[in-house]
C-alpha positions as CSV (number, residue, x, y, z in Angstrom):
1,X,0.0,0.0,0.0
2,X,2.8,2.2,0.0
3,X,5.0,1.8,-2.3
4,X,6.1,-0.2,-5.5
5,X,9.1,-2.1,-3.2
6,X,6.2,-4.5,-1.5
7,X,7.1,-2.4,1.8
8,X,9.3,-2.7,4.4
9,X,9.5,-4.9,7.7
10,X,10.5,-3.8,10.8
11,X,13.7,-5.6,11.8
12,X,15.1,-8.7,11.3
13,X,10.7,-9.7,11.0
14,X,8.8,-10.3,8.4
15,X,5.6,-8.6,7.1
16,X,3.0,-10.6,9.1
17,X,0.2,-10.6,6.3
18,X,2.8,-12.4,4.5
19,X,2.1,-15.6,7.1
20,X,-1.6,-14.5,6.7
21,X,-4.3,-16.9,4.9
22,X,-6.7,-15.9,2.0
23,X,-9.3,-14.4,4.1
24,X,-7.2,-12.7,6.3
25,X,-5.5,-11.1,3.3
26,X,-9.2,-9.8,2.3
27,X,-9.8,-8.1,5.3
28,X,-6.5,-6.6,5.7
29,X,-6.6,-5.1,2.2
30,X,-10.5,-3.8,3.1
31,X,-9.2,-1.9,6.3
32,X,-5.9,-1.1,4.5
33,X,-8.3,0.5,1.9
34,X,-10.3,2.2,3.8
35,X,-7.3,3.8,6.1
36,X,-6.2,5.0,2.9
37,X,-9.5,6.8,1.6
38,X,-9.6,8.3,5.0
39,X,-6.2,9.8,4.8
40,X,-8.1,13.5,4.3
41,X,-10.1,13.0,7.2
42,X,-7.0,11.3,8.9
43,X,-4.6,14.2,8.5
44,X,-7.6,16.7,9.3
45,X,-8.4,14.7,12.7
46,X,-4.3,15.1,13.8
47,X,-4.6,18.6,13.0
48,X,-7.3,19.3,15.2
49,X,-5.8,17.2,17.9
50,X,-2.4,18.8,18.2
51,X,-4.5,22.1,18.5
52,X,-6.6,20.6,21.4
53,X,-4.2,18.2,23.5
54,X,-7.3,14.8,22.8
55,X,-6.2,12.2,21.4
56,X,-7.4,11.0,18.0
57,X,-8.6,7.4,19.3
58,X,-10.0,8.6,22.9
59,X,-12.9,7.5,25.1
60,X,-16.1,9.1,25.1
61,X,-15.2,11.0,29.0
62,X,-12.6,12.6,27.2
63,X,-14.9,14.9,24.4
64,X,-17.1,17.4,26.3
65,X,-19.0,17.2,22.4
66,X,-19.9,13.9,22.9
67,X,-19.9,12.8,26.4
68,X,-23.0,13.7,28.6
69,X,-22.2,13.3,32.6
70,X,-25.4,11.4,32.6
71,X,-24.6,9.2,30.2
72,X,-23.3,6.4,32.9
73,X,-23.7,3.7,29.8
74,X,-21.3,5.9,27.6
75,X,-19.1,5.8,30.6
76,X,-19.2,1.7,31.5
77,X,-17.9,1.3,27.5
78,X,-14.5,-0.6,28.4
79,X,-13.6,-0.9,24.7
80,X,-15.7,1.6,22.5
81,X,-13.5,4.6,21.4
82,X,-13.7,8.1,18.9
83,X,-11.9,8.1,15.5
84,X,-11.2,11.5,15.4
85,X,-14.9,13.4,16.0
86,X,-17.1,11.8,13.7
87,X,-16.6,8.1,14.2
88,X,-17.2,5.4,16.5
89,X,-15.4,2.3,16.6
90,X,-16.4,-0.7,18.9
91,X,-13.8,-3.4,18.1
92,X,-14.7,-6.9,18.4
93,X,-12.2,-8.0,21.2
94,X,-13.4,-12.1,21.7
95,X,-12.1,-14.1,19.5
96,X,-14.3,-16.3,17.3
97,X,-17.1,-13.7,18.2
98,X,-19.8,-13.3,15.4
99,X,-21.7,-10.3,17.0
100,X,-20.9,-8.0,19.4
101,X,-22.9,-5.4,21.4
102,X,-22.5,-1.6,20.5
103,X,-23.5,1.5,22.8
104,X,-24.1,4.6,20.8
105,X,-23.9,7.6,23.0
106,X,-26.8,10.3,23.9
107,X,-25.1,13.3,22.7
108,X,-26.0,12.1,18.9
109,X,-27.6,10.6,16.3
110,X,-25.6,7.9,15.0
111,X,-25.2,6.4,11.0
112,X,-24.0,2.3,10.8
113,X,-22.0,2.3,8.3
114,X,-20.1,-1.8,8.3
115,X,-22.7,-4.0,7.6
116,X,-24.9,-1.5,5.4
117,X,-21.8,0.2,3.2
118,X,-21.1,-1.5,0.2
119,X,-16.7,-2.7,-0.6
120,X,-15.9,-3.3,-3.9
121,X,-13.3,-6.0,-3.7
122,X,-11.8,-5.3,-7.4
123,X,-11.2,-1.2,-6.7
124,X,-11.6,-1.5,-3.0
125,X,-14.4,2.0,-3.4
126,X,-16.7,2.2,-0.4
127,X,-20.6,2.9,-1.1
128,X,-22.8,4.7,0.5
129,X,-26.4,3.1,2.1
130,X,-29.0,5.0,3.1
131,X,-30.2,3.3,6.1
132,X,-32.1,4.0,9.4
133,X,-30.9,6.9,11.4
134,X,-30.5,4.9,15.1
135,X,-31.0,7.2,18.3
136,X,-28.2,7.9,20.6
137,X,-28.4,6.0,23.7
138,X,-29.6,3.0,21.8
139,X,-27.8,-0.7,22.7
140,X,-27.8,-3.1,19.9
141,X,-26.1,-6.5,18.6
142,X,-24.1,-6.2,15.6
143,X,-23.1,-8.8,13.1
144,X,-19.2,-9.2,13.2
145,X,-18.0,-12.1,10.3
146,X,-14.7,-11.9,10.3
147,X,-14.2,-8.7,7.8
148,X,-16.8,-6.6,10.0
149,X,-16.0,-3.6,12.1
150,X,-18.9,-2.1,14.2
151,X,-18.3,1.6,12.6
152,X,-20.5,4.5,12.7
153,X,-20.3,8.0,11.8
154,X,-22.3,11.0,13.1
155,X,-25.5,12.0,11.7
156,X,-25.1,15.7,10.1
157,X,-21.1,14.7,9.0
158,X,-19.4,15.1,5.8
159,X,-16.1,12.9,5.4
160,X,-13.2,14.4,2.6
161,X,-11.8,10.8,0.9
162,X,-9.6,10.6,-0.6
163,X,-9.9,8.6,-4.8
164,X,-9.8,5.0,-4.0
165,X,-7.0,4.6,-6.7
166,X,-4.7,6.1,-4.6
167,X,-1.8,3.5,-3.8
168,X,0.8,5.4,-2.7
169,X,1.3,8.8,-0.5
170,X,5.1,9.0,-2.2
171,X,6.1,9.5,-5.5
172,X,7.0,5.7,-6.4
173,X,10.8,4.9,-6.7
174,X,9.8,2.6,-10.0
175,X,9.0,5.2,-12.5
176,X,8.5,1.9,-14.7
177,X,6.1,0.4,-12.6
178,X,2.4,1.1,-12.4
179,X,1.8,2.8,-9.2
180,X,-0.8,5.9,-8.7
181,X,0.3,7.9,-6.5
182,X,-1.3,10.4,-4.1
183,X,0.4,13.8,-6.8
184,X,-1.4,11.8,-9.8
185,X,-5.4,12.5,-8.1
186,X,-4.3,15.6,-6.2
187,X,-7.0,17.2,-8.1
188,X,-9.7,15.1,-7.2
189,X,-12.2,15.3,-4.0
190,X,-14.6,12.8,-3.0
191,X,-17.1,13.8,-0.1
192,X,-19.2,11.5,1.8
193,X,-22.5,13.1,3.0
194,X,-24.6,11.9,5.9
195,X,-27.3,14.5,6.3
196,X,-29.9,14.5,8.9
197,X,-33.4,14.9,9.0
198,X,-33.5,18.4,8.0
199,X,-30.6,18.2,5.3
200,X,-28.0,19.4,7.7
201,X,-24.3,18.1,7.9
202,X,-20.9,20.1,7.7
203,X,-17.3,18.8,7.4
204,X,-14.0,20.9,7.3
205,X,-10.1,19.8,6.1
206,X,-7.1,21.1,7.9
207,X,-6.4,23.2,5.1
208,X,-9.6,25.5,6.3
209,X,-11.6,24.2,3.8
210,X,-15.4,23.4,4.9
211,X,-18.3,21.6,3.8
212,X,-22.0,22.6,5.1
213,X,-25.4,21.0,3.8
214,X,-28.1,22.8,5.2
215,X,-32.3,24.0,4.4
216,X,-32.3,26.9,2.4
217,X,-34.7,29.2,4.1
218,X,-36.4,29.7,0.8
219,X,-37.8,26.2,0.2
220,X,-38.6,23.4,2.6
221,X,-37.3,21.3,0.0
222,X,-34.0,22.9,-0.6
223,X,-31.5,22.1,1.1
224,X,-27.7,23.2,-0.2
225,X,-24.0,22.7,0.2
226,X,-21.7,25.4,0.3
227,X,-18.1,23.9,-0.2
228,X,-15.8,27.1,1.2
229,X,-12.1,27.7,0.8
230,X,-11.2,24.9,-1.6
231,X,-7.6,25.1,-2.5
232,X,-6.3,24.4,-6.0
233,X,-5.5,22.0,-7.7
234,X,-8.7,20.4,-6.6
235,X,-11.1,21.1,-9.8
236,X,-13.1,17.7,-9.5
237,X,-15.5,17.1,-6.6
238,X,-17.4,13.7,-6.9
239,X,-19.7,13.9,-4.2
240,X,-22.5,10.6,-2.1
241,X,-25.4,11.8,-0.3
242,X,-27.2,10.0,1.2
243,X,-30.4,10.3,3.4
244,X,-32.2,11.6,-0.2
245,X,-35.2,10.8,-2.2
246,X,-35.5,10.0,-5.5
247,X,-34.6,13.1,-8.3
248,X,-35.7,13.1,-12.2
249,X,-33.4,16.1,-13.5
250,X,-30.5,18.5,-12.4
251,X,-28.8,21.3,-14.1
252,X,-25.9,23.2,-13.2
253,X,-24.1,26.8,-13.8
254,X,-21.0,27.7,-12.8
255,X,-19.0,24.9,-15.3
256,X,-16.3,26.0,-17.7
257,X,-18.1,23.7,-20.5
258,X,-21.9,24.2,-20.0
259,X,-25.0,24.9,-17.9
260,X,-26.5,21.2,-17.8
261,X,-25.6,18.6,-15.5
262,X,-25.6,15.5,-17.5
263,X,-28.0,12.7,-16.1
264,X,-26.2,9.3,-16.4
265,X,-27.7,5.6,-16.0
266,X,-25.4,5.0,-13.6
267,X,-23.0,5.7,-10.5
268,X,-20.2,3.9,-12.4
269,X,-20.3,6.4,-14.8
270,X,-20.3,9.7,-12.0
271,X,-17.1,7.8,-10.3
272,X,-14.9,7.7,-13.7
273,X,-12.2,10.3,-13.7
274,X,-11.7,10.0,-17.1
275,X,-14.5,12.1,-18.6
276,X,-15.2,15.9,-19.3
277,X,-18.5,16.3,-18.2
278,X,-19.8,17.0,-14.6
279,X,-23.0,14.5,-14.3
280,X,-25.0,12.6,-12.2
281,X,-26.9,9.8,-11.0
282,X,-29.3,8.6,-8.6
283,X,-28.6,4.9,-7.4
284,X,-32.3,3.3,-6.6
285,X,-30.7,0.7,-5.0
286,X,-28.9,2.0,-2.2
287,X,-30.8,5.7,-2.4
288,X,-28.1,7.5,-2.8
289,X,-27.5,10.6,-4.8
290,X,-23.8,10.5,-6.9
291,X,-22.4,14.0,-8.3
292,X,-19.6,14.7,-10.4
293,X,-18.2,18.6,-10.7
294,X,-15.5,18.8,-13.3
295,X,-13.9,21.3,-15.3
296,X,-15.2,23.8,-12.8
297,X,-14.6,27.4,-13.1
298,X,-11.5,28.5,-10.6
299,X,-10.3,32.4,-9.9
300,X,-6.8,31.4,-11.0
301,X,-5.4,34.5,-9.3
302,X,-6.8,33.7,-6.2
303,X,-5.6,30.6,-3.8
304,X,-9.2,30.6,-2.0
305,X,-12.8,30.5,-3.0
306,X,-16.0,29.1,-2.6
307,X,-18.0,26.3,-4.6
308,X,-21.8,26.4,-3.5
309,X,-24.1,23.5,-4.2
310,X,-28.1,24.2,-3.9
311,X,-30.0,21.3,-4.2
312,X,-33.8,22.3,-4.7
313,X,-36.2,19.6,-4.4
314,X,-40.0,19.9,-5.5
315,X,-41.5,16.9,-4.1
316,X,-45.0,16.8,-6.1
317,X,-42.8,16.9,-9.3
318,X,-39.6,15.3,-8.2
319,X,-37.3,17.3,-9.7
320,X,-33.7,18.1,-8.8
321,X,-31.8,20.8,-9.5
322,X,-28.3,21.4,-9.0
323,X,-26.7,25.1,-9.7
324,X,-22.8,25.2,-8.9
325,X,-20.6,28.6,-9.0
326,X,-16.9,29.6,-7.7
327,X,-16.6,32.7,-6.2
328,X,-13.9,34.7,-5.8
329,X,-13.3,37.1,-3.0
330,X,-15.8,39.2,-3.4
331,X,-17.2,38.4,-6.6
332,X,-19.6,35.6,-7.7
333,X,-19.2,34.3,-10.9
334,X,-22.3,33.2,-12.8
């Protein structure tokens, strides 16, 4: 996962997922995948940590955002810990275990994401579900086969990813070998978008970059997402929401190439990287809205500016729309 020289061991040892067997090689390369489409919210988490003193894996007692003093169940978790501020991890600590009980705190509303999410084995993507929104202070069992985290994220969170094609944070030391490296989809942000109720959820990168989804005030039905401060070279923003219902059409100003969003068959064709159009989909299967901005419109004498999303949804008609612009400071771009 890091490089093209099959990596390094530490000391006179050998890798241990050499020793491993088949399915233990499957799950490593899940988690190893997903540690590596995290690495956004990874770096972002650190940041925020070595400005606060927490830790990035803590207990629930130790995050006045999270923890409630009456909460004693929150405080009995032994084994339950924060990953960063928008996920919770219970790892499955018995071994042979095939389920495992989960305490989901009061402070919030809480998304499960193993279990419901959707792995792609061949490109190792992750998939957004929509799936219930389950109460804090809610005790449940969870399924745990042997490739199954009990994971959940915040409701009202947006998680920066980084492109699952990614293999590599380095430049690799084969220029011969077929490696993509971190420099070779610098340009490309996926978001992960777990409203709640009301359409509301916000996300940040350490680079002061921030993501908000929220009801315009116009519209009951409207809820938007202002992406601020995006830094360059990032021109292509592929964004999951989940949490929606079902859209017919969405258009689109703001793009270098046109004013229409192009409506696709299918998420597999919003995900490619390849194309010059920005598009989208709607996957009936798992509900979930997919977005592709490319080719957008960038102040090139400017290192900051602001990309804002506004989704309007009239419900009798169900139609979507979708109108995207940068703008500089001080000056919106139509």
């Amino acid at each position: 996962m890091q490089d093209d020289t099959g990596g390094t061991p530490l000391g006179p040892y050998p890798k241990s997922h050499i020793n491993d067997w088949p399915q233990g090689t499957d799950c490593w390369r899940k988690f190893a995948k997903l540690r590596f489409q995290l690495v956004y919210y990874i770096y972002t988490s650190a940041y925020e940590c070595h400005q606060s003193g927490l830790g990035m894996m803590r207990h629930f007692i130790v995050d006045d955002k999270i923890f409630d003093s009456k909460d004693l169940y929150a405080f009995e978790q032994e084994y339950e810990y924060l990953f960063g501020d928008k996920f919770l991890v219970a790892p499955v600590v018995a071994e042979g275990a095939t389920f495992w009980e989960v305490y989901l705190p009061t402070a919030y509303n809480w998304y499960q994401l193993e279990g419901n999410w959707i792995y792609n084995d061949t490109d190792g993507r992750f998939r957004l579900v929509t799936t219930d929104l389950i109460k804090g202070g809610t005790s449940m069992l969870v399924d745990t086969p042997l490739d199954i985290l009990p994971l959940f994220v915040k409701v009202g969170t947006i998680i920066p990813v980084m492109d699952p094609s990614v293999q590599t944070l380095n430049q690799p030391t084969n220029s011969s070998a077929n490696i993509i490296s971190y420099y070779d989809r610098i340009n490309i942000l996926h978001l992960w978008c777990f409203p709640n109720e009301n359409y509301q959820a916000n996300g940040n990168l350490w680079d002061g970059t921030t993501f908000q989804m929220y009801q315009d005030s116009s519209n009951n039905f409207n809820p938007r997402l202002d992406i601020t401060n995006l830094q360059p070279p990032r021109n292509i923003i592929i964004v999951q929401i989940a949490q929606l219902t079902d859209p017919v059409t969405a258009v689109a100003n703001g793009l270098n190439t046109s004013q229409q969003l192009t409506e696709v068959g299918s998420w597999q064709e919003v995900v490619q990287i390849t194309g010059s159009e920005s598009v989208w989909a709607w996957d009936a299967a798992t509900q979930v809205l997919y977005v592709k901005m490319i080719n957008l419109i960038m102040p090139f004498f400017e290192t900051t500016f602001s990309i804002f999303f506004i989704l309007i949804f009239i419900s009798s008609a169900k139609h979507f729309t979708i109108k995207v612009a940068w703008n500089e400071i001080g000056n919106f771009v139509q």
